[in-house]
N, C-alpha and C positions, 0 to 999 in steps of 0.2 A: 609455777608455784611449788615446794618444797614445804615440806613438815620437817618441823624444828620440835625438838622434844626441850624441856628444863633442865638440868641434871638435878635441881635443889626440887623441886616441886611434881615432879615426875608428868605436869601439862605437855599435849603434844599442841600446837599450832600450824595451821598452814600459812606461812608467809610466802612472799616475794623475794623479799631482803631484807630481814630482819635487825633492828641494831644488836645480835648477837646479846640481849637481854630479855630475860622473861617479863611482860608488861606484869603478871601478876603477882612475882615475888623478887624481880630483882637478878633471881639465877640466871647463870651461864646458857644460851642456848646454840645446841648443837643438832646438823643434822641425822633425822633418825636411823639410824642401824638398819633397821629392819626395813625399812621402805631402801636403805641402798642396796641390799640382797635380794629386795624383790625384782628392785631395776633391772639389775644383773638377770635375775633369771629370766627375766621375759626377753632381756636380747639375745642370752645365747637359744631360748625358746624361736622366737625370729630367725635365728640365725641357723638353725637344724632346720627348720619348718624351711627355709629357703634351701638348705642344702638339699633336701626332700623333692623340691621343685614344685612346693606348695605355691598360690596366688596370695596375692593380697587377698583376694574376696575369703581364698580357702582361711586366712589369718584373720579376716574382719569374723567371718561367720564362726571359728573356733574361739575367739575373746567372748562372744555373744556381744558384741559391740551394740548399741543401740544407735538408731539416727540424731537423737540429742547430744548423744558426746561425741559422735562423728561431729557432727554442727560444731560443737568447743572445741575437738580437735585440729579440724579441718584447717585454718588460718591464724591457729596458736601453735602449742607446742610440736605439732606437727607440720611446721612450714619447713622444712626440707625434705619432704614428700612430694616428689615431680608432679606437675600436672596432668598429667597421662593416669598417672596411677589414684590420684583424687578424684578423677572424673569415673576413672573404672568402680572406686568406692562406692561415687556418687551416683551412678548407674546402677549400682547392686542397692541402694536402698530406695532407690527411687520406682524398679521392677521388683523390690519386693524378694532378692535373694537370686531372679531367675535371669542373670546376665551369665552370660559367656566369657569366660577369659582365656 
């Protein structure tokens, strides 16, 4: 899911796939700016944290990731996450932070 901002009406929405129109006036919708900067920054964040030779656990516990959006993450937007490494997730909240990697 994606946030689509209005350009006429300045509404953000999170859609799916939007028909590229705002339901509440009609306006052009496009995706937001600011949430594709954010994106960006947290992969090359990822992507240092990896060069670092930080873990996933050390990346789950720096996000302050919660086990309910592990649960949304897990088999949505993060299904290109090997299974090794969701089990190692899944181990760090299941012991509570105190797994080994």
């Amino acid at each position: 899911m994606k946030k689509y901002i209005c350009t006429t009406c300045k509404t953000i929405f999170n859609m799916h796939t939007p028909d590229m129109h705002c339901p509440q006036c009609g306006g052009l919708l496009v995706v937001n700016i600011v949430d594709m900067l954010h994106a960006a920054e947290q992969q090359l964040f990822g992507f240092v944290a990896h060069i670092k030779g930080d873990s996933i656990v050390d990346l789950v516990d720096a996000m302050g990731l919660t086990q309910e959006e592990w649960d949304k993450l897990r088999d949505g937007e993060a299904s290109y996450i090997p299974e090794e490494l969701k089990q190692t997730v899944d181990d760090y909240f299941t012991t509570k932070g105190e797994v080994e990697v």
